[in-house]
C-alpha positions, 0 to 999 in steps of 0.5 A, spaced: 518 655 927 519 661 933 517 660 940 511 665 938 509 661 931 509 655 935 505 658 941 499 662 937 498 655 934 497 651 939 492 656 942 489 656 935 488 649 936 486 648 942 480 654 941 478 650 935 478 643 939 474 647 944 469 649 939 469 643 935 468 638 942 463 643 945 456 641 941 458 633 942 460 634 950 452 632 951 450 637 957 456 642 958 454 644 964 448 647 967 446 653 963 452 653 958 451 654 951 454 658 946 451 666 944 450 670 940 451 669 932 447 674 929 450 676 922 452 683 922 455 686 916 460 691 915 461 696 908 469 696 907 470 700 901 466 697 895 466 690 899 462 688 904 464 683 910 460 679 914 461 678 923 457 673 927 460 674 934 459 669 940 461 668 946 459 661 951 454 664 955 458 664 962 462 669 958 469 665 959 470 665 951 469 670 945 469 669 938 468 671 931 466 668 925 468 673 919 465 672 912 469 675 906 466 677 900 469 671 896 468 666 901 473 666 905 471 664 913 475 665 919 474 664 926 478 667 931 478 667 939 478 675 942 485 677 944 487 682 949 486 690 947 486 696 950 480 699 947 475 696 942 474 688 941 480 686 938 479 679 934 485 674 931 488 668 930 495 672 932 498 667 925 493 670 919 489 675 921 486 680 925 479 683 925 479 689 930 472 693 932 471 699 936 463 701 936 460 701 929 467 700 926 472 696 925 478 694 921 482 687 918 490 685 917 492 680 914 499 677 915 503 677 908 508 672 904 513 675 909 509 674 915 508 682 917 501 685 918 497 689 912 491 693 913 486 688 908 480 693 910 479 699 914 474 704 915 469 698 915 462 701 917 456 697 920 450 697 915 444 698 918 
């Protein structure tokens, strides 16, 4: 596994942790929670993909729940981008939103990123 691989998995590990020992921290602080979550559906195509976007409510962390048509969930922190909000895993999947639209790449059985969905709309 390269130095990359073995980094973005060890960061994926530790934001899962965080998510997971969060709720079972008791009282996280004062005035800590987690925000958000409301389902926001997105016409891809023919298909439709559902995001619920969170952040901690100090704004420290972001994250994205993407549900896909055949039940398919992922969870990804927010990454670094210049413009939109770009969400991943860095290992299997990307999800990027600027506005009311956004996009989704999948790495391959070769490990290069595809274009799965793009041009998704929001649906009012």
């Amino acid at each position: 596994m390269s130095a990359r691989k073995k980094s973005a998995a060890l960061l994926s590990g530790v934001f899962l942790l965080a998510l997971l020992l969060l709720p079972a921290c008791g009282d996280p602080g004062p005035g800590l929670s987690v925000v958000g979550g409301e389902p926001v559906l997105y016409g891809c195509g023919e298909d439709r993909v559902t995001a619920r976007y969170y952040s901690l409510s100090d704004e420290s962390l972001r994250f994205v729940k993407i549900l896909f048509p055949d039940g398919r969930e992922y969870t990804l922190p927010q990454a670094v981008s210049a413009s939109g909000a770009r969400y991943t895993d860095d290992m299997e999947l990307l999800w990027w939103v600027k506005g009311d639209s956004a996009y989704v790449e999948m790495r391959d059985a070769q490990g290069e990123w595809k274009v799965l969905y793009q041009e998704c709309r929001v649906i009012p």
